[in-house]
PyMOL Python script that loads the backbone (N, CA, C, O; Angstrom):
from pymol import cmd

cmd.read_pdbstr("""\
ATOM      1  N   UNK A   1       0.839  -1.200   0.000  1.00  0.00           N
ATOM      2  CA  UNK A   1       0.000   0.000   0.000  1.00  0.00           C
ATOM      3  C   UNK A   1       0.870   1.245   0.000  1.00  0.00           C
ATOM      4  O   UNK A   1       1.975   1.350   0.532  1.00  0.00           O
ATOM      5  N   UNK A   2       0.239   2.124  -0.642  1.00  0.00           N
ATOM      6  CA  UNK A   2       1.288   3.292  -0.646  1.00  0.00           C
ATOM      7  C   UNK A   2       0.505   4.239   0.458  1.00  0.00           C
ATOM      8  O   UNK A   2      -0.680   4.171   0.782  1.00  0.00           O
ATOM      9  N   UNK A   3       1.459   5.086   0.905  1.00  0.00           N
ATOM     10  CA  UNK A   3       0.624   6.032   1.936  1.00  0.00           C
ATOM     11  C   UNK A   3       1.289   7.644   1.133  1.00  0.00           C
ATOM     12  O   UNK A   3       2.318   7.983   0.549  1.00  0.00           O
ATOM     13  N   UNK A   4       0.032   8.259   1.531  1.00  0.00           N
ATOM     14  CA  UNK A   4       0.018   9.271   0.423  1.00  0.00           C
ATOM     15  C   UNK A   4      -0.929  10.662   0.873  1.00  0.00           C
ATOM     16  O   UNK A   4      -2.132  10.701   1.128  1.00  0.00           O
ATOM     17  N   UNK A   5      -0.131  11.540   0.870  1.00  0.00           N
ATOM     18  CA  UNK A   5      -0.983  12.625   1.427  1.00  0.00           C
ATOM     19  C   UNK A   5      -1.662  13.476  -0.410  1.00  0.00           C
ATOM     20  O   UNK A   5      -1.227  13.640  -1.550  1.00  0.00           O
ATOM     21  N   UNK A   6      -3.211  13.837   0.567  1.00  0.00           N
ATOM     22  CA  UNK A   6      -3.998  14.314  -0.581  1.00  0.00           C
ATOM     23  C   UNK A   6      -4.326  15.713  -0.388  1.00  0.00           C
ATOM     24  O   UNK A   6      -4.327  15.866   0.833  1.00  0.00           O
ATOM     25  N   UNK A   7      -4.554  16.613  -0.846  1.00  0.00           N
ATOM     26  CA  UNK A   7      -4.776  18.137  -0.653  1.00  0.00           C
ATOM     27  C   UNK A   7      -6.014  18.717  -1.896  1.00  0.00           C
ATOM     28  O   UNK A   7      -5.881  18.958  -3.096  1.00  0.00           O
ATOM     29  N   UNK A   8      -7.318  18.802  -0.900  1.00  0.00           N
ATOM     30  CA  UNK A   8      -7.687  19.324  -1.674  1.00  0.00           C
ATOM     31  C   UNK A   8      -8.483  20.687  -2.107  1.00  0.00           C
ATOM     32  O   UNK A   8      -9.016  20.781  -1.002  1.00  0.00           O
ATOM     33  N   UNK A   9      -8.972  21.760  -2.775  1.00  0.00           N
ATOM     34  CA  UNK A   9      -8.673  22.992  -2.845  1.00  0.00           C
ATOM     35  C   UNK A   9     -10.619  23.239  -3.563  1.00  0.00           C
ATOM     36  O   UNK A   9     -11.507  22.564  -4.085  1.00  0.00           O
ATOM     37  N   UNK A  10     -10.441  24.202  -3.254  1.00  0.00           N
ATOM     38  CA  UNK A  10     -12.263  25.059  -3.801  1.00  0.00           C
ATOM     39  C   UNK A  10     -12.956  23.900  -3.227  1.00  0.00           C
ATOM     40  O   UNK A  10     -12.755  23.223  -2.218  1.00  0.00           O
ATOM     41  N   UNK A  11     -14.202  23.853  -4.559  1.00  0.00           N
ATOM     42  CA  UNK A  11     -15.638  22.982  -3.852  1.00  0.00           C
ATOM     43  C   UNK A  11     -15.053  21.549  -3.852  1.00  0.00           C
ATOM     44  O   UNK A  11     -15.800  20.663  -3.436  1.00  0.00           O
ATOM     45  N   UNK A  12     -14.167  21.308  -4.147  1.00  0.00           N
ATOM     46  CA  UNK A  12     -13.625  19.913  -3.766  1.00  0.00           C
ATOM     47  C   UNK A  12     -13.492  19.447  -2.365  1.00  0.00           C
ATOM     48  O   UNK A  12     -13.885  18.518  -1.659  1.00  0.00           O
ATOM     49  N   UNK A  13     -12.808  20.442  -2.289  1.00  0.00           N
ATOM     50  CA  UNK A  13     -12.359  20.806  -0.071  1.00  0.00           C
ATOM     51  C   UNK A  13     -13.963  21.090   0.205  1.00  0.00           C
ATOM     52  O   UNK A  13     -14.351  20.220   0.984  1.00  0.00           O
ATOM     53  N   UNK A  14     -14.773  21.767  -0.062  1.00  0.00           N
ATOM     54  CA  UNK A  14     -16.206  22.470   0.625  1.00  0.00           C
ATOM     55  C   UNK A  14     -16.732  20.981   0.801  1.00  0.00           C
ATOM     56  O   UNK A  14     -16.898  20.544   1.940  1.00  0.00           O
ATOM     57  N   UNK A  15     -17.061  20.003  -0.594  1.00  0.00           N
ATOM     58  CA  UNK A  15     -17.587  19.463  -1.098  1.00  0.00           C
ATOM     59  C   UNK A  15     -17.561  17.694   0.162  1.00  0.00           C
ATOM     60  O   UNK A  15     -18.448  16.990   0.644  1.00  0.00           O
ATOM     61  N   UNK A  16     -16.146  17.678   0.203  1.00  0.00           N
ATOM     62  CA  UNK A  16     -15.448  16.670   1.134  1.00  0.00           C
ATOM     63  C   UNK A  16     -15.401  17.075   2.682  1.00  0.00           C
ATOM     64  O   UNK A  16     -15.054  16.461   3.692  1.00  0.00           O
ATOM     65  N   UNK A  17     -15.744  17.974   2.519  1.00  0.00           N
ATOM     66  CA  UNK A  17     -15.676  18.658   3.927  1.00  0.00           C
ATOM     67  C   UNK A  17     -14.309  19.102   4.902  1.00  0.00           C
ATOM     68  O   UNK A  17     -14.310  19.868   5.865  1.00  0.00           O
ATOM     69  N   UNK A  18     -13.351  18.475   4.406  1.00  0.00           N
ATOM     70  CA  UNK A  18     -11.677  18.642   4.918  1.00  0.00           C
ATOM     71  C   UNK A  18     -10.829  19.149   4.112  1.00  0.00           C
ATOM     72  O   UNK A  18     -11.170  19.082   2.931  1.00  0.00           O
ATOM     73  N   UNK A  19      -9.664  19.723   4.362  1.00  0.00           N
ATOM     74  CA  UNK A  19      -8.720  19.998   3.518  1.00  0.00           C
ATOM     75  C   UNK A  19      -7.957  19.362   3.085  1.00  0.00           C
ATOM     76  O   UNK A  19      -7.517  19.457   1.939  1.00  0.00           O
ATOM     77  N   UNK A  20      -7.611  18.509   3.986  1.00  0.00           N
ATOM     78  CA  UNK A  20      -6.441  17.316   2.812  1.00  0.00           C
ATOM     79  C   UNK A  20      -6.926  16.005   4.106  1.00  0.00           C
ATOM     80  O   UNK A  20      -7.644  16.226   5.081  1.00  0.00           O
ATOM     81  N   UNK A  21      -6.262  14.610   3.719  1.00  0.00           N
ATOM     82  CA  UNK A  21      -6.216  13.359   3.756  1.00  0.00           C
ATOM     83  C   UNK A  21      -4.991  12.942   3.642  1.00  0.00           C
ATOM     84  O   UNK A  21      -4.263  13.549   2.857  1.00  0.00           O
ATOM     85  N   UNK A  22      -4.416  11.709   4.458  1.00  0.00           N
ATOM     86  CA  UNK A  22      -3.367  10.861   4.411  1.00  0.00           C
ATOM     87  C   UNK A  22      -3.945   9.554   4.575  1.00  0.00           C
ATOM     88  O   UNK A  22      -4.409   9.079   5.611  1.00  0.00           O
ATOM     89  N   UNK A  23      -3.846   8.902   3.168  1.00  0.00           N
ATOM     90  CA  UNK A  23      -4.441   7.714   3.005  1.00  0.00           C
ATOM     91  C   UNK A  23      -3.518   6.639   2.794  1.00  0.00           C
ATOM     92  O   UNK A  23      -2.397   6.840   2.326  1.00  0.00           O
ATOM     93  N   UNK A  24      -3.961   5.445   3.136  1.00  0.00           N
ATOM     94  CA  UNK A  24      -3.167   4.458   2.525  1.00  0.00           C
ATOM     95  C   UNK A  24      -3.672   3.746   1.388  1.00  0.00           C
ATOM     96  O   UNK A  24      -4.595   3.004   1.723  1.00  0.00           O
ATOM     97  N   UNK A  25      -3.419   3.706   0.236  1.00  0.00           N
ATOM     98  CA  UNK A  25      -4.039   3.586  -1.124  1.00  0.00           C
ATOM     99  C   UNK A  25      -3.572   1.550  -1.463  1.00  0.00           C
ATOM    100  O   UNK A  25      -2.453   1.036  -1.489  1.00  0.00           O
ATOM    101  N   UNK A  26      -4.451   1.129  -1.593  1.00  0.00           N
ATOM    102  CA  UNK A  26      -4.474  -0.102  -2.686  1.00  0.00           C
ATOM    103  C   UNK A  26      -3.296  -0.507  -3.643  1.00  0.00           C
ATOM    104  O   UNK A  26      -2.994   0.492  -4.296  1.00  0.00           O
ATOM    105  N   UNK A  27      -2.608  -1.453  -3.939  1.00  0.00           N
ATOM    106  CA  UNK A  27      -1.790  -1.711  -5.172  1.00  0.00           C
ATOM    107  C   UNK A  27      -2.836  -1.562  -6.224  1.00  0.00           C
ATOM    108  O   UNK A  27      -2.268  -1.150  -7.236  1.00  0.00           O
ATOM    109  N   UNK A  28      -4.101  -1.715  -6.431  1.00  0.00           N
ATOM    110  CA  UNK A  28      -4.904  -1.450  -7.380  1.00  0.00           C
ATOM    111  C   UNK A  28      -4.865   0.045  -7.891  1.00  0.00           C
ATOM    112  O   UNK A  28      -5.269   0.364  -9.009  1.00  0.00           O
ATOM    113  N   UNK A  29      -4.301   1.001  -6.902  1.00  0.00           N
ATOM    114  CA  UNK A  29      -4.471   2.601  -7.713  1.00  0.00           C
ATOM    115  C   UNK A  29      -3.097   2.774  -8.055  1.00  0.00           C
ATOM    116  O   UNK A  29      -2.138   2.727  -7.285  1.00  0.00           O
ATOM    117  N   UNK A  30      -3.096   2.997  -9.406  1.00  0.00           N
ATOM    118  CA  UNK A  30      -1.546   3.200 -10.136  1.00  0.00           C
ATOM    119  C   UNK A  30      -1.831   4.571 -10.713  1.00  0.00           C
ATOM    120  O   UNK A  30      -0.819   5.270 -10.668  1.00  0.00           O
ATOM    121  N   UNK A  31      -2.704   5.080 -11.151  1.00  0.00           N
ATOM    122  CA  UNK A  31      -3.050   6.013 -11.939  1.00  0.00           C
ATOM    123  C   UNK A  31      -3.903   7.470 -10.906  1.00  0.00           C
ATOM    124  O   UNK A  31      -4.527   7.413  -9.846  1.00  0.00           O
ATOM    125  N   UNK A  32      -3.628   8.413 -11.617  1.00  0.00           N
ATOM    126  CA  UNK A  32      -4.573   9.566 -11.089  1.00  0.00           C
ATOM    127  C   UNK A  32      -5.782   9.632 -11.152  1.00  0.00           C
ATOM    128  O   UNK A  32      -6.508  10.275 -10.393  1.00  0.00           O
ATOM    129  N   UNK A  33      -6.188   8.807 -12.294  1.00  0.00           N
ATOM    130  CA  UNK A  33      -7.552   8.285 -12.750  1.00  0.00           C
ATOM    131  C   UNK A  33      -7.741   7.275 -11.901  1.00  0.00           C
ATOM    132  O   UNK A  33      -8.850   7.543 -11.440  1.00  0.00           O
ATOM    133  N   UNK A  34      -7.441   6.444 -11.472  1.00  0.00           N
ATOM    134  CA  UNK A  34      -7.533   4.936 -10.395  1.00  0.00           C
ATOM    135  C   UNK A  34      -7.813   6.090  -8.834  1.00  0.00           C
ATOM    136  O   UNK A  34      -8.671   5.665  -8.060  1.00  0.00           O
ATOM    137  N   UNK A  35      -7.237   7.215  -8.504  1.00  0.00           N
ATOM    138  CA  UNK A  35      -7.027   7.950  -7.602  1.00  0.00           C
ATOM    139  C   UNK A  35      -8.500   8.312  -6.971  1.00  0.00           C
ATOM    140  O   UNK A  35      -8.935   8.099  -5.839  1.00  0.00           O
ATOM    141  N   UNK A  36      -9.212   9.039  -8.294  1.00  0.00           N
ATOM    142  CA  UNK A  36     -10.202   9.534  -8.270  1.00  0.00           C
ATOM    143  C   UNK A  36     -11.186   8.588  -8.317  1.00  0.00           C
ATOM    144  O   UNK A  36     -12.008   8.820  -7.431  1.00  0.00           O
ATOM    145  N   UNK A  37     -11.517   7.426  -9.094  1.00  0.00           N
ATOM    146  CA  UNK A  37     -12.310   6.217  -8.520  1.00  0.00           C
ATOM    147  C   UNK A  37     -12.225   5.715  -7.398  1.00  0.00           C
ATOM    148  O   UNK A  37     -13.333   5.722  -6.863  1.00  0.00           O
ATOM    149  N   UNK A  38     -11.220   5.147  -6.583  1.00  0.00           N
ATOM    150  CA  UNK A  38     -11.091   5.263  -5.458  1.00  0.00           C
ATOM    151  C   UNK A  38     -11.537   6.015  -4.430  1.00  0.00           C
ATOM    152  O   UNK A  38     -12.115   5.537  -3.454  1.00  0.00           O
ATOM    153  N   UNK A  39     -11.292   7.227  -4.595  1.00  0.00           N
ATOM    154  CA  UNK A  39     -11.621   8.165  -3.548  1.00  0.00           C
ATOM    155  C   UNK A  39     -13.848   8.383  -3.696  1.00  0.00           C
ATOM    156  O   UNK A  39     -14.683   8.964  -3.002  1.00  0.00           O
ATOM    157  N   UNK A  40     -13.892   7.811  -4.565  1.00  0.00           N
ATOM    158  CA  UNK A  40     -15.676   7.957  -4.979  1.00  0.00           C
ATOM    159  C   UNK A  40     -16.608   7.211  -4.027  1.00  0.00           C
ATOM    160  O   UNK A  40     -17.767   7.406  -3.662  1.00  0.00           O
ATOM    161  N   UNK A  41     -15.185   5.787  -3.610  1.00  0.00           N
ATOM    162  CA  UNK A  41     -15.809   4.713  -2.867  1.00  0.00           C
ATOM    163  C   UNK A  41     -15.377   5.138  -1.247  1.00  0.00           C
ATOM    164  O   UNK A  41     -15.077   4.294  -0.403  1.00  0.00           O
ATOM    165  N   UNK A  42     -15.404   6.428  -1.029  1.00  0.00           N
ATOM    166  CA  UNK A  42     -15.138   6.572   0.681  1.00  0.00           C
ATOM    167  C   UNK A  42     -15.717   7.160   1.338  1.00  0.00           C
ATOM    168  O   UNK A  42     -15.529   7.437   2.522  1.00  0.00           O
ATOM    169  N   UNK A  43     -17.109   7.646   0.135  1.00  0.00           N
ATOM    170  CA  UNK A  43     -18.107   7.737   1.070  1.00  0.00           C
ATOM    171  C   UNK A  43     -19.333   8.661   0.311  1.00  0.00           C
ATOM    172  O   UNK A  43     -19.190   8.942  -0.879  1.00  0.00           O
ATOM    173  N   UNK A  44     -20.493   9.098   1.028  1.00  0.00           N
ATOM    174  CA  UNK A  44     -21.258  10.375   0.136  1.00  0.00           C
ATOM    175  C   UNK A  44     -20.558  11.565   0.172  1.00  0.00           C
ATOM    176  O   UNK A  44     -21.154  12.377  -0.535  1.00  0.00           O
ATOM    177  N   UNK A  45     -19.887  11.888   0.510  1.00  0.00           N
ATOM    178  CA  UNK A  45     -18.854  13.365   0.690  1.00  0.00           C
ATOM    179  C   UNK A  45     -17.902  13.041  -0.889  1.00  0.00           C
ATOM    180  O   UNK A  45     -17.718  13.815  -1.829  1.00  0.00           O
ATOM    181  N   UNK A  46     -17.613  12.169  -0.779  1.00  0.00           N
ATOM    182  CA  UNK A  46     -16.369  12.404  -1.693  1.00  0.00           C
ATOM    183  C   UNK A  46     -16.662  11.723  -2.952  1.00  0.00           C
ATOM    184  O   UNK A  46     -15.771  11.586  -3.792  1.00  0.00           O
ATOM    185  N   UNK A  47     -17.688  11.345  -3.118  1.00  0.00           N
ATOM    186  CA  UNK A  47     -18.405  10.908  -4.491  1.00  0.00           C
ATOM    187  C   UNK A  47     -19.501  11.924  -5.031  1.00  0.00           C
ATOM    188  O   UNK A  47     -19.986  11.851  -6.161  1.00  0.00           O
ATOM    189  N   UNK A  48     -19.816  12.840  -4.119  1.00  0.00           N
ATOM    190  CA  UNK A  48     -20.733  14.254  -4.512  1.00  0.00           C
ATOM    191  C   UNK A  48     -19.526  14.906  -5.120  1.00  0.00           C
ATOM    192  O   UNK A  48     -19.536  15.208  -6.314  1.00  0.00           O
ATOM    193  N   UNK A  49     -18.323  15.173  -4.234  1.00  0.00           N
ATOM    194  CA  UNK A  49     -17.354  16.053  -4.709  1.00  0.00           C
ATOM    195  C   UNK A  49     -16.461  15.392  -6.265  1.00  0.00           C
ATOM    196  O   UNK A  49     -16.164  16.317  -7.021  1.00  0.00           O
ATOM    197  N   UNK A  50     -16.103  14.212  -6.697  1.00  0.00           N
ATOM    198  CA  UNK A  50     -16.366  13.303  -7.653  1.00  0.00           C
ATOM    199  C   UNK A  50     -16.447  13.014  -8.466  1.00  0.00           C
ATOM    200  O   UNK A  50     -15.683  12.444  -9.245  1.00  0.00           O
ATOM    201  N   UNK A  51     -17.950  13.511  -8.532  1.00  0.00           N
ATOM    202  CA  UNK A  51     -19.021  12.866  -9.276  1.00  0.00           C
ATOM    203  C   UNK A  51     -18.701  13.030 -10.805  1.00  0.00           C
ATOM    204  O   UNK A  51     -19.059  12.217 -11.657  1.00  0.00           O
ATOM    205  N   UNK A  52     -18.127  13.950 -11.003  1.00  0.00           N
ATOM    206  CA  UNK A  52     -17.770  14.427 -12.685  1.00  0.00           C
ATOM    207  C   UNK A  52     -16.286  14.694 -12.388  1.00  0.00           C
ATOM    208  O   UNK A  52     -15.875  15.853 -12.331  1.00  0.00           O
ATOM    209  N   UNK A  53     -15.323  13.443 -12.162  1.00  0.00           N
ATOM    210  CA  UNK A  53     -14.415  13.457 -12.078  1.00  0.00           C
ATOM    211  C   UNK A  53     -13.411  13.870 -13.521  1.00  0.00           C
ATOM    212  O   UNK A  53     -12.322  14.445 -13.528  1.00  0.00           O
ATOM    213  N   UNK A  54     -14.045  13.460 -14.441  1.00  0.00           N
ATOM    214  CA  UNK A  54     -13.208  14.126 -15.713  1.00  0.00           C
ATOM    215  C   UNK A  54     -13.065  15.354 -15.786  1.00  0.00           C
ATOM    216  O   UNK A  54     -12.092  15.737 -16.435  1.00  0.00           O
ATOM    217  N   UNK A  55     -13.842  16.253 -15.246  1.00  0.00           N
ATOM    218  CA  UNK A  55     -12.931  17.532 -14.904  1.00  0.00           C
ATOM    219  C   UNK A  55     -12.531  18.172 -13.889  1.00  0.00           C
ATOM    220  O   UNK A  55     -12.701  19.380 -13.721  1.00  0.00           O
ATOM    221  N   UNK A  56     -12.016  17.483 -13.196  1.00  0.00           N
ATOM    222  CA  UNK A  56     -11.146  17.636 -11.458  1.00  0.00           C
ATOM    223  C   UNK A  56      -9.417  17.376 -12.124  1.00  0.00           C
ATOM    224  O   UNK A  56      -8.881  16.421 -12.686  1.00  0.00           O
ATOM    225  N   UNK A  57      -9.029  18.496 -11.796  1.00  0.00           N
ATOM    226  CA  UNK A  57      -7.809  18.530 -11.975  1.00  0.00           C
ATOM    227  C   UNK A  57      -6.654  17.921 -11.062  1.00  0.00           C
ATOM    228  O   UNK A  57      -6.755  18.406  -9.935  1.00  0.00           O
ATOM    229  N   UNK A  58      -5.798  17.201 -11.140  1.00  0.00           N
ATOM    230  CA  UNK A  58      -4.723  16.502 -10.783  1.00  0.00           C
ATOM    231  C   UNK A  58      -3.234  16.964 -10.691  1.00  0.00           C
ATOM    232  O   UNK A  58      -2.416  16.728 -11.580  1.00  0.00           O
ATOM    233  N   UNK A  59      -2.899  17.773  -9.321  1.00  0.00           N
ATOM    234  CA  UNK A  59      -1.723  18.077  -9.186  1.00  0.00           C
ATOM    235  C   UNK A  59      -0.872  16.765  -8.607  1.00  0.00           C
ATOM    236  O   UNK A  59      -1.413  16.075  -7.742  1.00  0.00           O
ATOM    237  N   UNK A  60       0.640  16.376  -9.149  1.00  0.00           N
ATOM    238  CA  UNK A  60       1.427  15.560  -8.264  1.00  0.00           C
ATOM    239  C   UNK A  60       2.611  16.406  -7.692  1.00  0.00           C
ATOM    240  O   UNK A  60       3.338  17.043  -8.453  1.00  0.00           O
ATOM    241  N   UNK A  61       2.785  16.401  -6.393  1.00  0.00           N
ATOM    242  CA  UNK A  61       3.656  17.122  -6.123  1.00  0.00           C
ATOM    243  C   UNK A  61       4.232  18.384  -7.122  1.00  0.00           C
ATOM    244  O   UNK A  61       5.313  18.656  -7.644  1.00  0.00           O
ATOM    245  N   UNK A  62       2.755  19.043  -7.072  1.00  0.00           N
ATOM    246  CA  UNK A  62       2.846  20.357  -7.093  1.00  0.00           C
ATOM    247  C   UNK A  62       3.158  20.691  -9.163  1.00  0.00           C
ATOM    248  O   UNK A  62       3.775  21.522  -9.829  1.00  0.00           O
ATOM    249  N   UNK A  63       2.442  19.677  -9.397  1.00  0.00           N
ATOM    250  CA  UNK A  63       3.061  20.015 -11.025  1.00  0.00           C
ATOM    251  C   UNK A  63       1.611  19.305 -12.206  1.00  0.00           C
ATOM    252  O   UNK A  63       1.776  18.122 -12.504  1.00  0.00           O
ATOM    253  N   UNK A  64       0.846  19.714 -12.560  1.00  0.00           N
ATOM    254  CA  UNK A  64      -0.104  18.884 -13.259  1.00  0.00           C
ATOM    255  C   UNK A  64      -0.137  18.346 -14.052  1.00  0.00           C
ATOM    256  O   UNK A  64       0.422  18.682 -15.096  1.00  0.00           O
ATOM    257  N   UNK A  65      -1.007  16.952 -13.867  1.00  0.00           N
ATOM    258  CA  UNK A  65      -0.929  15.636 -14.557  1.00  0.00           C
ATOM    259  C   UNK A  65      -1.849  15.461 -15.328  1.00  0.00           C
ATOM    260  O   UNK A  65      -2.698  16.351 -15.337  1.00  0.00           O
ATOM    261  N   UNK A  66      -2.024  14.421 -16.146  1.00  0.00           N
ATOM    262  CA  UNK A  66      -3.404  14.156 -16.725  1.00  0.00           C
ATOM    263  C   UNK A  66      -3.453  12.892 -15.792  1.00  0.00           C
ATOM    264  O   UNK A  66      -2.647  12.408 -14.998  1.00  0.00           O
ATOM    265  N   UNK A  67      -4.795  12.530 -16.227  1.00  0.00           N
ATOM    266  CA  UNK A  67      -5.142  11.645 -15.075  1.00  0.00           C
ATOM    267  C   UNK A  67      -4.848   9.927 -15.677  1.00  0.00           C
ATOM    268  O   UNK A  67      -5.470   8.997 -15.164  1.00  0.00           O
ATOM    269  N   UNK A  68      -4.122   9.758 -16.484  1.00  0.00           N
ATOM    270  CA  UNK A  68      -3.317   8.875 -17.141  1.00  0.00           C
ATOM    271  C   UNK A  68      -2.274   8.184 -16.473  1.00  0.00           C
ATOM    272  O   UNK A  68      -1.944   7.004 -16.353  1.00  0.00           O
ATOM    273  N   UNK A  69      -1.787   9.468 -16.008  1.00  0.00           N
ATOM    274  CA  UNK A  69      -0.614   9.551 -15.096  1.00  0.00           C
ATOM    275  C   UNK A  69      -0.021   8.458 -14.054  1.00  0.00           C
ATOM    276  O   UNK A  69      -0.983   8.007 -13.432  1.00  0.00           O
ATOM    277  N   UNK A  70       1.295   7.801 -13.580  1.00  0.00           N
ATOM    278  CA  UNK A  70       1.186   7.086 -12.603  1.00  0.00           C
ATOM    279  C   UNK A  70       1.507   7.838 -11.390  1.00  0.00           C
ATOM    280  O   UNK A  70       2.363   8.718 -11.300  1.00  0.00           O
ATOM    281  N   UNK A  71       0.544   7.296 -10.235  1.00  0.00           N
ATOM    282  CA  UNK A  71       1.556   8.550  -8.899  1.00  0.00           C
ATOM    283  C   UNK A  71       1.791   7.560  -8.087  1.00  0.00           C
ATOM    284  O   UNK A  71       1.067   7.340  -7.116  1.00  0.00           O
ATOM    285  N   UNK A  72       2.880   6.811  -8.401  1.00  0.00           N
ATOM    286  CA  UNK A  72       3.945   6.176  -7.418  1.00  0.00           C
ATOM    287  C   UNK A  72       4.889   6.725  -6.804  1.00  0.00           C
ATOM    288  O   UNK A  72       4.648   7.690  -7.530  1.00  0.00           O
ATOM    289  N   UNK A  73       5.804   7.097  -6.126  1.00  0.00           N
ATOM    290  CA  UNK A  73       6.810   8.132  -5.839  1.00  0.00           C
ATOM    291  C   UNK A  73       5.951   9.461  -5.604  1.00  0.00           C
ATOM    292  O   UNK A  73       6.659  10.465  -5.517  1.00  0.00           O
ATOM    293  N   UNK A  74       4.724   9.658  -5.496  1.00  0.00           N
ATOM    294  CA  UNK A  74       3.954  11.415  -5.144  1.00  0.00           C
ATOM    295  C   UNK A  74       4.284  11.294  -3.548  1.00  0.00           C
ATOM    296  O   UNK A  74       4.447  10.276  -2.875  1.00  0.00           O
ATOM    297  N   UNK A  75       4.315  12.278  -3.275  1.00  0.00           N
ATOM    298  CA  UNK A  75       4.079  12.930  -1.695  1.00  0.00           C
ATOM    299  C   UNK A  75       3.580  13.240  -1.630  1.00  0.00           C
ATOM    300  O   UNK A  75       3.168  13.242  -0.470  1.00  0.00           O
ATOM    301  N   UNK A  76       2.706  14.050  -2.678  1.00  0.00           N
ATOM    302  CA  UNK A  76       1.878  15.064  -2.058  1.00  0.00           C
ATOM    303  C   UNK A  76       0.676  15.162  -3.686  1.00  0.00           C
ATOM    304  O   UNK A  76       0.990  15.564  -4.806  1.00  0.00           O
ATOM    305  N   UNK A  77      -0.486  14.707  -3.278  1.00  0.00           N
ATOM    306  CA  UNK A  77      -1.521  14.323  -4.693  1.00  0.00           C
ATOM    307  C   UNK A  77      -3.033  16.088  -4.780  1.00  0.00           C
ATOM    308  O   UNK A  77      -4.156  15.803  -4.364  1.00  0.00           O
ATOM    309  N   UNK A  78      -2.886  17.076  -5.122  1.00  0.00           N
ATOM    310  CA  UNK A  78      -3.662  18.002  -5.438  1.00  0.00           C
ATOM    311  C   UNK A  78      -4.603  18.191  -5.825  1.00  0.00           C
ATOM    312  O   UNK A  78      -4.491  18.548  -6.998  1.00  0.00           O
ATOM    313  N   UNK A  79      -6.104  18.149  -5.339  1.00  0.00           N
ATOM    314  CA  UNK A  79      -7.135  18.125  -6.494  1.00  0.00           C
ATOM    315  C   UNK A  79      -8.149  18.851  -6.096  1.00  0.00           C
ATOM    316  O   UNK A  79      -8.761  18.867  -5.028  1.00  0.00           O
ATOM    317  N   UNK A  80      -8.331  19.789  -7.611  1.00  0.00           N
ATOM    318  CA  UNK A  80      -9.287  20.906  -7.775  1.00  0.00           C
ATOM    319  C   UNK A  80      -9.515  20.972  -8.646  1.00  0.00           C
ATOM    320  O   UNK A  80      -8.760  20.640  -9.560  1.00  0.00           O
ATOM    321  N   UNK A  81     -11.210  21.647  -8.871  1.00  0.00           N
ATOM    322  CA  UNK A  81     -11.835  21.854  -9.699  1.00  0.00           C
ATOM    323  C   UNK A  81     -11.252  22.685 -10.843  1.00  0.00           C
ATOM    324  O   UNK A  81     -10.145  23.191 -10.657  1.00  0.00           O
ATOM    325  N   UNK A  82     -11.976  22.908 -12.185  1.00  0.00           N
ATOM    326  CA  UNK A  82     -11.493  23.301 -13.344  1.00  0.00           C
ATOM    327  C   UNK A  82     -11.251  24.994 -13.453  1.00  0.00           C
ATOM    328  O   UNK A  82     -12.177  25.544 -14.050  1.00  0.00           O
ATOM    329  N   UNK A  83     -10.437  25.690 -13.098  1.00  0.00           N
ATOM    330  CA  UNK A  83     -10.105  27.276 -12.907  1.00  0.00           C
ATOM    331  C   UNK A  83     -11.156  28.121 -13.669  1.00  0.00           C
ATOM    332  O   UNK A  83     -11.118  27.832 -14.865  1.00  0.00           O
ATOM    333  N   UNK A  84     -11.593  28.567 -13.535  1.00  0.00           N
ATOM    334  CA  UNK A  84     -12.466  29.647 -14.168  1.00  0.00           C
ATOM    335  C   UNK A  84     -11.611  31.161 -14.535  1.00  0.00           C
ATOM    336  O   UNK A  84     -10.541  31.444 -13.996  1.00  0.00           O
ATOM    337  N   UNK A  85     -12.205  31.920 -15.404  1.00  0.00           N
ATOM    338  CA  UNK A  85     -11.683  32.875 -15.882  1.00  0.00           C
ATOM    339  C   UNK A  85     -11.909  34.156 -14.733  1.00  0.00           C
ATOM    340  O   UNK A  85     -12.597  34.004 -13.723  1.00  0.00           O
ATOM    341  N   UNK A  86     -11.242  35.364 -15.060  1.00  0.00           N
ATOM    342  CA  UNK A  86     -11.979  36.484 -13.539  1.00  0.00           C
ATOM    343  C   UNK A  86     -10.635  37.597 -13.809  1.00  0.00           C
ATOM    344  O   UNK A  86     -10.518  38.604 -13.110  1.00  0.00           O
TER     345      UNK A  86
END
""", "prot")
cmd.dss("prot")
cmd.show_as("cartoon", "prot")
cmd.util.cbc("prot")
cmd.orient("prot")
């Protein structure tokens, strides 16, 4: 299992109710995409926040990924909604 701190930012954080998580993740999640399925199954908080995971953005230690991505070696996994203009 990998242990893995998560941080997450706007209605993602509102949405989940916390600001970040230190989880211990599955050999089944290899991907940023595996990340976000995962995290769908931990509860009604974090499958509302989720729910339209194809556009939740994916920082790995501080640098963005597509959700293709593997995050083995992350410390630190980022996720927020899609930036708006302003």
């Amino acid at each position: 299992m990998a242990h893995i701190r998560l941080v997450y930012f706007a209605w993602v954080r509102e949405r989940i109710g916390k600001d970040e998580d230190i989880l211990d993740l599955p050999d089944s999640v290899v991907t940023a995409g595996d990340l976000l399925a995962h995290l769908k199954t931990l509860g009604e908080d974090y499958a509302a926040a989720l729910e339209h995971e194809n556009v939740i953005r994916v920082a790995i230690n501080q640098e963005h990924v597509d959700h293709r991505e593997p995050i083995s070696g992350a410390r630190e996994i980022a996720l927020f909604p899609p930036m708006t203009g302003g």
